[in-house]
BATIKOL-232782 format. One line per 8 residues: number of its first residue (from 1); their letters; for each residue x, z, y of N, C-alpha, C. Coordinates in nm, 3 decimals. Atoms other than C-alpha are relative to their C-alpha. Last residue first. Example, Ala and Ser with C-alpha at 12.3 -4.5 7.8 and 13.67 -1.06 7.14 Angstrom:
2> sa> -0.082,-0.006,-0.119,1.367,0.714,-0.106,-0.077,0.073,0.109 | 0.089,0.000,-0.119,1.230,0.780,-0.450,0.090,0.000,0.120
This chain:
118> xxxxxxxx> -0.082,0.133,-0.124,-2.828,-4.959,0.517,0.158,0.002,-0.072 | -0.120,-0.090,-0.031,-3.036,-4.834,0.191,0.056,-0.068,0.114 | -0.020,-0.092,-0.129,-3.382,-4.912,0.261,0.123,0.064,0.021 | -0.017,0.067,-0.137,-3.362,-5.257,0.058,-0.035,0.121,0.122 | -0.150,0.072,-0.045,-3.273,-5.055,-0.251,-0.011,-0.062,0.169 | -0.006,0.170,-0.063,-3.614,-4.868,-0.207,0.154,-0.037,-0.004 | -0.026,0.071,-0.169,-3.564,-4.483,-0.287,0.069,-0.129,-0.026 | -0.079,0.097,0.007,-3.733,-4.327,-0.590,0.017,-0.056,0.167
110> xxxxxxxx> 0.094,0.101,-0.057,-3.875,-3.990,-0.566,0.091,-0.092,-0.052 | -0.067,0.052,-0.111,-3.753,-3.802,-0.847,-0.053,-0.096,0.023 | 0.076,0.087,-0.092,-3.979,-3.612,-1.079,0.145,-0.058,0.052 | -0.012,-0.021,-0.094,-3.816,-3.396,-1.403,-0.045,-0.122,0.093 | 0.027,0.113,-0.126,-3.987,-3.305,-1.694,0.057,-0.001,0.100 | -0.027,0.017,-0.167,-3.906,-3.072,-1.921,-0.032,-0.125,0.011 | -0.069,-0.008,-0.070,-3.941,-2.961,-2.342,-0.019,-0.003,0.169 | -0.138,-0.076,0.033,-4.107,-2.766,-2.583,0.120,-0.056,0.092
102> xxxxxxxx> 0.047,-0.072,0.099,-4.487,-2.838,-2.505,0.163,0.079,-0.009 | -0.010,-0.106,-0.076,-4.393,-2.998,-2.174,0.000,0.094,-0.105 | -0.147,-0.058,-0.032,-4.325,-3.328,-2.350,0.023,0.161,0.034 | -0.022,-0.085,0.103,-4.674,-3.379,-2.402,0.163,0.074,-0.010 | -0.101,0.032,0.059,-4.696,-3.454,-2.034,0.008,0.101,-0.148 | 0.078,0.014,0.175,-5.029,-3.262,-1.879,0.111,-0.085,-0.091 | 0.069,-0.157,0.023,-4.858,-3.133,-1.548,-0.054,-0.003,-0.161 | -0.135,-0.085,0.080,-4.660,-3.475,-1.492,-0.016,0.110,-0.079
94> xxxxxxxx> -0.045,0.112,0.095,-4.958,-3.665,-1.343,0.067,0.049,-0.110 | 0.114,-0.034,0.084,-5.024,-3.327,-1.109,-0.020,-0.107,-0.137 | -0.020,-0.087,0.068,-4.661,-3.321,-1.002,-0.137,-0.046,-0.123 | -0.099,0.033,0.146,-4.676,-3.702,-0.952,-0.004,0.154,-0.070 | 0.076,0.066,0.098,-5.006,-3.631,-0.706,0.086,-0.003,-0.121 | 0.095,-0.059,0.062,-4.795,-3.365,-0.524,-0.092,-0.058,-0.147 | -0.029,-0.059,0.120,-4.519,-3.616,-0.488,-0.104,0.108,-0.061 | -0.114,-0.130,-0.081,-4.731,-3.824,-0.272,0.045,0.047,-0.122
86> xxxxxxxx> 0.040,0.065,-0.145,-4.965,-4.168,-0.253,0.120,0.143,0.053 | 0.044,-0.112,-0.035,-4.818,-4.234,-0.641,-0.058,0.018,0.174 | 0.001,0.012,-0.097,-4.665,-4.498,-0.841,-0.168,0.087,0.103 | 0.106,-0.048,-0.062,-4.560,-4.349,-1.157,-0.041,-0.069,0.150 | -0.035,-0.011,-0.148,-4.226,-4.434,-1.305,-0.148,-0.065,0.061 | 0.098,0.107,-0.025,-4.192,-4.361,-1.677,-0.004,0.021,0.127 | 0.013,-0.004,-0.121,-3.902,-4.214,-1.858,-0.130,-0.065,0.056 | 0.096,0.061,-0.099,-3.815,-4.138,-2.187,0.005,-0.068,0.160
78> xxxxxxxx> 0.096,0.060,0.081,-3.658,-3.901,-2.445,-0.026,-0.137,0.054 | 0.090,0.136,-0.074,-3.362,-3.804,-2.225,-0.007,-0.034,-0.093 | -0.073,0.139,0.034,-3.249,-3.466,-2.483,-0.082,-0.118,0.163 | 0.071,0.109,0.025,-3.308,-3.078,-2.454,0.073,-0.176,0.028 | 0.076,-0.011,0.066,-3.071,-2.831,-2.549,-0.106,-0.111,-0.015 | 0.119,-0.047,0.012,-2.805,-2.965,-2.397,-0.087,0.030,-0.074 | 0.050,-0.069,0.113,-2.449,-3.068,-2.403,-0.096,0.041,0.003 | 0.081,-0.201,-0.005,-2.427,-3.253,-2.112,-0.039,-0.047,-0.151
70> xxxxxxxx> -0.090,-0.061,-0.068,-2.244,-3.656,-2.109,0.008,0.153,0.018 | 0.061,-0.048,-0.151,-2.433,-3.762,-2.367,0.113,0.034,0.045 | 0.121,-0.115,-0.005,-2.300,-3.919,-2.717,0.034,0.029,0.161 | 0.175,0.039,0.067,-1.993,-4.160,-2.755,-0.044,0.125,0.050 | 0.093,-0.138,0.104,-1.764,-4.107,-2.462,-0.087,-0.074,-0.047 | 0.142,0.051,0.130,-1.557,-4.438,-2.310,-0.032,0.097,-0.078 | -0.001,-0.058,0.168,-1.267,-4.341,-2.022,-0.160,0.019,-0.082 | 0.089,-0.029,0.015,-1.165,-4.591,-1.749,-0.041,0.083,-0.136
62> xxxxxxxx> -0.001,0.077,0.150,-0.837,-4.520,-1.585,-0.195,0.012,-0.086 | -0.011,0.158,-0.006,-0.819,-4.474,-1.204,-0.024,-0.080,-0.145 | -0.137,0.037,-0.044,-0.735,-4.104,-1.253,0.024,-0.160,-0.019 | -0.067,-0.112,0.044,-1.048,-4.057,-1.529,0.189,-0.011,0.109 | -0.141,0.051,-0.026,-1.308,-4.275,-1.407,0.075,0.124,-0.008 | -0.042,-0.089,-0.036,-1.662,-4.198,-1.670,0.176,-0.092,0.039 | -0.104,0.076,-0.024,-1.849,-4.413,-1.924,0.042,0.085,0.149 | -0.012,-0.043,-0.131,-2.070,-4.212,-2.120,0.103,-0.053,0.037
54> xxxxxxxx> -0.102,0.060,-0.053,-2.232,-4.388,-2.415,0.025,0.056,0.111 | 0.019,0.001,-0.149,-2.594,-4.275,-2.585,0.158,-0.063,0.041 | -0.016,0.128,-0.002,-2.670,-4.289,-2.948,0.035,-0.033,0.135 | -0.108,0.012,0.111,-2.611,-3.915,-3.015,0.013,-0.180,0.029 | -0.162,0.042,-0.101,-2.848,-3.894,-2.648,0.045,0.003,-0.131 | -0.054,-0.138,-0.010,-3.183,-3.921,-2.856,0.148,-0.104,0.020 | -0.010,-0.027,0.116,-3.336,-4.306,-2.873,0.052,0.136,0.095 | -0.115,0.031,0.052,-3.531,-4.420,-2.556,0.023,0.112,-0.109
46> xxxxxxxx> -0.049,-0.112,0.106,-3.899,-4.460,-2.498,0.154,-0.023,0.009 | -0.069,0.025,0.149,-3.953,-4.682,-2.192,-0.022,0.138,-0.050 | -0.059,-0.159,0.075,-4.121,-4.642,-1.802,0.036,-0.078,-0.197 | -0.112,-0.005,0.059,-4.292,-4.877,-1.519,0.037,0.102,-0.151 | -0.008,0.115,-0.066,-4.558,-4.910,-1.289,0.114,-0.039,-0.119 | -0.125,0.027,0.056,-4.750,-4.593,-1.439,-0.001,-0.179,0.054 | -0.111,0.008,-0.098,-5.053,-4.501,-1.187,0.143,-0.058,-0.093 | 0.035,0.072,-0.187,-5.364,-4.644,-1.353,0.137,0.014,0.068
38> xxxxxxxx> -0.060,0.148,0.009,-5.202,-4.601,-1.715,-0.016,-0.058,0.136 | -0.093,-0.013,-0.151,-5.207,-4.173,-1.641,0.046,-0.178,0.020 | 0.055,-0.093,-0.133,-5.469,-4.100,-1.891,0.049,-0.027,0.120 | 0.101,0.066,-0.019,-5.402,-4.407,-2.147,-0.083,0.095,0.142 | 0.022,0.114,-0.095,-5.044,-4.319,-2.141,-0.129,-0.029,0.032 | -0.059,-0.026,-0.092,-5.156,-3.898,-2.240,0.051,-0.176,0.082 | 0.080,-0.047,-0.059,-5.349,-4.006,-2.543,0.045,-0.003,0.166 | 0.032,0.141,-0.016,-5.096,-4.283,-2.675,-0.083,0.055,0.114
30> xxxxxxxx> -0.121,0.080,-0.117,-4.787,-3.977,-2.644,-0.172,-0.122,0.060 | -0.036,-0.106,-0.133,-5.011,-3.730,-2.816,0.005,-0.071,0.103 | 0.140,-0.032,-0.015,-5.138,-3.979,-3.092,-0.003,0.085,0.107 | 0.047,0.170,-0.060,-4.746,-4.098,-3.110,-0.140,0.040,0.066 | -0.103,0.034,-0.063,-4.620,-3.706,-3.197,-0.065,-0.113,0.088 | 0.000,-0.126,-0.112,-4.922,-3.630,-3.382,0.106,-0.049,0.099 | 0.123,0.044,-0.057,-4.833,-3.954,-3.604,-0.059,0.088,0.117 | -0.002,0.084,-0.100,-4.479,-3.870,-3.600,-0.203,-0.024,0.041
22> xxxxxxxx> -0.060,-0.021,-0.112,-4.543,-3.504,-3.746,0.009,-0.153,0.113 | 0.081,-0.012,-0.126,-4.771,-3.650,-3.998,0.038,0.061,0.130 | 0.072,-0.085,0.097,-4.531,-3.908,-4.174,-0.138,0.062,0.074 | 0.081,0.029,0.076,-4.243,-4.113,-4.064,-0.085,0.143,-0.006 | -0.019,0.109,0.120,-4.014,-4.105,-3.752,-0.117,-0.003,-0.069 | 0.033,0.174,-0.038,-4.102,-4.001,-3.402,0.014,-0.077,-0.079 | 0.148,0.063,0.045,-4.115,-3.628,-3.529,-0.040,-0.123,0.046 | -0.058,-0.029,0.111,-3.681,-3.569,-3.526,-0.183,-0.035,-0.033
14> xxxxxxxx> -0.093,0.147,0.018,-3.682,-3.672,-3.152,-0.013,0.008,-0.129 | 0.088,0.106,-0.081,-3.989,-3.401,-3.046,0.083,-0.148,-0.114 | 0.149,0.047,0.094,-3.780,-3.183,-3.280,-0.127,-0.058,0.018 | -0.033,0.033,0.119,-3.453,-3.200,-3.070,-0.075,-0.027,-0.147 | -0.098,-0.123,0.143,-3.630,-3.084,-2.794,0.002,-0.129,-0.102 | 0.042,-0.021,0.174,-3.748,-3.397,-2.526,0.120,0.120,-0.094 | -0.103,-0.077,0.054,-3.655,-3.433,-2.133,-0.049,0.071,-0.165 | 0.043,-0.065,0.093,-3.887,-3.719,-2.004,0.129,0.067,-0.072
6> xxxxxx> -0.132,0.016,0.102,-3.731,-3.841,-1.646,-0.102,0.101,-0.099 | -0.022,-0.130,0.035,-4.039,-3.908,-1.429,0.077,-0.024,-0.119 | -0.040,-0.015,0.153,-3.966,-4.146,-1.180,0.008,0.118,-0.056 | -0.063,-0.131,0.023,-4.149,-4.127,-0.871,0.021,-0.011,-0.130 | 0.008,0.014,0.135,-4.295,-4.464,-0.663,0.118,0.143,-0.030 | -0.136,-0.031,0.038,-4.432,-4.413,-0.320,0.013,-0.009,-0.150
């Protein structure tokens, strides 16, 4: 089965991906942690913090264009990577060591097959 894990990042995860020794820690975290879990990842990106984001939304048939996220939140979609797995148990345990966890979340979802929708 394949299980996307949505990376949910604090505002100072996104603010140490730039220069200096916060990013390096930051990256040196991130390289440690792909090289642990590279057997099962099938998939997955970095993305920028929601301020760069776009919410597109039908408002009474009309279409209406938000800059920035759709939720106000504390934490941000950092990420994602999509795990292929024999159960969700295994994704928890994949997920369990995520530097992310330090200050922010993780969330799993299975993924479901386009060609099983009828």
């Amino acid at each position: 089965m394949k299980v996307m894990m949505l990376i949910l990042e604090a505002p100072e995860d996104f603010a140490a991906r730039g220069d200096g020794p916060a990013a390096q820690v930051y990256w040196e975290q991130w390289q440690a942690y792909s090289q642990a879990v590279n057997d099962k990842v099938v998939g997955g990106n970095v993305l920028p913090d929601g301020s760069q984001a776009t919410t597109i939304r039908r408002v009474n048939g009309e279409r209406v264009v938000q800059d920035g996220p759709y939720a106000d939140s504390k934490e941000s979609l950092g990420g994602y990577m999509i795990f292929e797995v024999e159960s969700m148990d295994e994704a928890i345990e994949l997920a369990s060591t995520c530097p992310s966890l330090e200050r922010g979340a993780v969330e799993l979802r299975a993924i479901v097959p386009m060609d099983s929708i009828a």
